[in-house]
N, C-alpha and C positions, 0 to 999 in steps of 0.2 A: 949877230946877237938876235936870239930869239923874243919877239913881244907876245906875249898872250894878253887877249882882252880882258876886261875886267871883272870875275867871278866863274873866269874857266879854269880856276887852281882850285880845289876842294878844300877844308880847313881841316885840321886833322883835330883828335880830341885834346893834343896840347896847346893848339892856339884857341880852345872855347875860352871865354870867362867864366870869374869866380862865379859860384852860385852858390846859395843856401842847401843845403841836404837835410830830407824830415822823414824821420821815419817809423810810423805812426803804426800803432797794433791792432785797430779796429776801423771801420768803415767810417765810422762819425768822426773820428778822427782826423783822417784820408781826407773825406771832403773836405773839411775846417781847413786844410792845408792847402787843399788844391784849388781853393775859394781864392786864394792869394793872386793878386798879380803877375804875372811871366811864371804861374807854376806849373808843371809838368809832372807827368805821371808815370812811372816805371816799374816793369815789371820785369819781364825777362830781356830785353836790352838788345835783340838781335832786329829791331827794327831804328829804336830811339837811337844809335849812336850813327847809321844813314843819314837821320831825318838832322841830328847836329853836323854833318860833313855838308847837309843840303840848305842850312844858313838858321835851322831854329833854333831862336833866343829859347832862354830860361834862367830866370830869377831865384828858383825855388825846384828844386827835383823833387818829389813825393815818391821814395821808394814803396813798394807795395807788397815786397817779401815776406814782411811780419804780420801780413792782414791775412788770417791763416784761413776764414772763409771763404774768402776769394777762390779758395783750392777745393772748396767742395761742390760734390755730384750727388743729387738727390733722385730718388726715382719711385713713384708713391703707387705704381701699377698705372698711373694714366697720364701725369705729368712728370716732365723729365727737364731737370734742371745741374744749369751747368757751370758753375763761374768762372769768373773771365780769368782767374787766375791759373786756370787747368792747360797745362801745357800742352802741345798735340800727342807728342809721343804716349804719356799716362792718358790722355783722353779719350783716344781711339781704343788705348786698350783696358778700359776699364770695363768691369762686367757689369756694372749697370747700363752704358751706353750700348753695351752690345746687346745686351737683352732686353733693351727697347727697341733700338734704333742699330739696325747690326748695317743697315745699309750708310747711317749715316758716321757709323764707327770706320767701316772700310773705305769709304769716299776719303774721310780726315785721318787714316792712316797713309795714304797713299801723297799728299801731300810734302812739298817741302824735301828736306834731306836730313839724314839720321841726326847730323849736329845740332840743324836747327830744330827740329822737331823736340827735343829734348829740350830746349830754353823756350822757344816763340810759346806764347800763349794765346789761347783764343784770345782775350781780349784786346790783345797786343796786334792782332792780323785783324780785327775787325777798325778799331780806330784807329789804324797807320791811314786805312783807304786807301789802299795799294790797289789798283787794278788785275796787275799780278797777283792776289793773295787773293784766297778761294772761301774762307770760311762764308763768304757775304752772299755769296751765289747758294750754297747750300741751305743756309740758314734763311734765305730768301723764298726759296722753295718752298718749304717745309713750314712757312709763315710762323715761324718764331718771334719771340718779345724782348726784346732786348729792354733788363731793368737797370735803371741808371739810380744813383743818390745822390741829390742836387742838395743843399744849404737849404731851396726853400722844401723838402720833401723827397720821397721817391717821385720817377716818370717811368712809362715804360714807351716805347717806343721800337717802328720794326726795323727792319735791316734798311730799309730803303731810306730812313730817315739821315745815314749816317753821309749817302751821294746826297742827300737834296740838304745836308747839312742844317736839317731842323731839331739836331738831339738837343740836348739841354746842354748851355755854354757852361762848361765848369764841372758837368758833371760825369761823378763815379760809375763806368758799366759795372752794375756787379753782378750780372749773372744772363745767361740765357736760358731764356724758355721755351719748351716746348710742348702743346694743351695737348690732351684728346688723342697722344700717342697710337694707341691701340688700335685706333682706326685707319690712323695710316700706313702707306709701303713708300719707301723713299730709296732710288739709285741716283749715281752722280756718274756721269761718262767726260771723263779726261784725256781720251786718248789721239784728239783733234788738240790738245794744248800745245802752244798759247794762242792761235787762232779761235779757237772756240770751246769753250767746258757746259759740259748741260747737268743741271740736276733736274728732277722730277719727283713730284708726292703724288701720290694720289691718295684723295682723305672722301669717303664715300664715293659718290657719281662724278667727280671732278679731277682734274688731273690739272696741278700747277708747273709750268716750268717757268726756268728762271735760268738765263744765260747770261756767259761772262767771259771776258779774254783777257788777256793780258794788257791788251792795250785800251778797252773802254769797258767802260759801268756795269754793273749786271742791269739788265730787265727781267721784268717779270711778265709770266700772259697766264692765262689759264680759260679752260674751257668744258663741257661735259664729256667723261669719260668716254671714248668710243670717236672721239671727235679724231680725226684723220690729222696724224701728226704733223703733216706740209701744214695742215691748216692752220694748226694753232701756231706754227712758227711763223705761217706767213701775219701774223699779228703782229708780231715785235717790231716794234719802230725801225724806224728808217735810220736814228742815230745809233743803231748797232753798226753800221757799217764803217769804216775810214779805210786808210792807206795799205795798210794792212791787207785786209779782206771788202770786198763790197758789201753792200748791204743785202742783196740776193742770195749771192753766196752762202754769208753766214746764215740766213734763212733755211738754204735747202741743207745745210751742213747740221744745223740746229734739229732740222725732221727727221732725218736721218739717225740722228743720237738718241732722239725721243723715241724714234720705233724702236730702236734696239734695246730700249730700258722697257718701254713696255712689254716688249715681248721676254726681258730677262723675269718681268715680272709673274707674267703669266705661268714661265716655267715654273718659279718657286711657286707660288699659288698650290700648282700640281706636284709639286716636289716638297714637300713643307721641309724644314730642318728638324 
């Protein structure tokens, strides 16, 4: 007879318990519900039904289907905005995101697989906090605002808040931002994943990157344009490293990807679309 230890069997979703279901058609709504004790947030579901096999309680589901702004992309010529309800598949391919951000349309197309891409929502890949899950490291880049709606107000708040776990307890993402579009050019190099994913903006005389791997947090560094790519990589902490990869390693791996975005940059520069 075989013993397994205790919480090496997964629960499936017939042994969860009972819970309330609320399923509210506006944001004010949403929150009043998700203000609730053990309540939980759902959107497209290909994260949430893991995160219940991996032991999380919930009192209260707050589906998020009916909350039909969640699913809009605004684009005003400088700010580009995105809510958390926008699934990847329609988000990458939507002509406003391409025609601001085409780099950051092709990064978040390339993402994930056809099934999931179709359900996962941004918002859904940004508050799972999956290491594995990329939108954080882009969106890190490219210093976006992550706006949330809490009971007492809106907060905004940026991607890093979601690893240092400072967003607002209870509350609504409802959308990402992105300012001052125009001035930026953004690639994201995946082809080291899951060892190492690098995005890069450059907004004026600066250039940010922002790494992530499957297995630990995204960082961020940034430094003045023209600044020699080992260099800015050799900034990134030391707790980039673990079992995986060293800490060196992912360094020189990190510069490497960052020259190569620079240099896909320069081409486009000289090649306009």
């Amino acid at each position: 007879m075989l013993l397994l230890p205790t919480g090496m069997v997964a629960p499936t979703q017939r042994t969860l318990p009972g819970f309330t279901l609320e399923r509210p058609t506006s944001t004010v709504a949403a929150v009043a519900a998700g203000a609730s004790p053990g309540a939980v947030y759902a959107q497209g579901c290909s994260d949430l039904i893991a995160q219940f096999r991996e032991g999380l309680s919930c009192d209260t589901l707050v589906s998020l289907e009916r909350v039909s702004s969640l699913g809009a992309i605004e684009w005003d010529g400088s700010t580009l905005e995105i809510g958390s309800g926008v699934d990847h598949h329609a988000g990458s391919r939507d002509a406003l995101v391409r025609a601001a951000l085409p780099g950051l349309a092709e990064g978040w197309g390339g993402i994930a697989t056809e099934r999931i891409r179709r359900r996962a929502t941004l918002g859904g890949n940004l508050m799972a906090r999956r290491t594995r899950y990329e939108m954080s490291v882009m969106l890190g880049a490219l210093g976006a605002e992550l706006d949330f709606e809490t009971p007492q107000g809106p907060v905004t708040v940026s991607p890093a808040a979601l690893w240092d776990r400072t967003e607002p307890p209870g509350g609504l993402l409802r959308a990402v931002r992105v300012v001052d579009v125009p001035q930026v050019w953004f690639g994201y190099e995946r082809s080291m994943r899951p060892l190492l994913t690098v995005a890069a903006a450059v907004r004026a005389d600066t250039v940010t990157m922002t790494v992530g791997s499957e297995y630990t947090r995204p960082f961020t560094v940034a430094a003045p344009l023209g600044t020699d790519p080992a260099e800015l990589a050799a900034q990134l902490p030391d707790a980039l490293g673990d079992a995986a990869g060293s800490t060196r390693y992912r360094r020189h791996v990190a510069g490497v990807l960052l020259r190569r975005l620079l240099e896909r940059r320069t081409f486009e520069k000289g090649n306009p679309r």
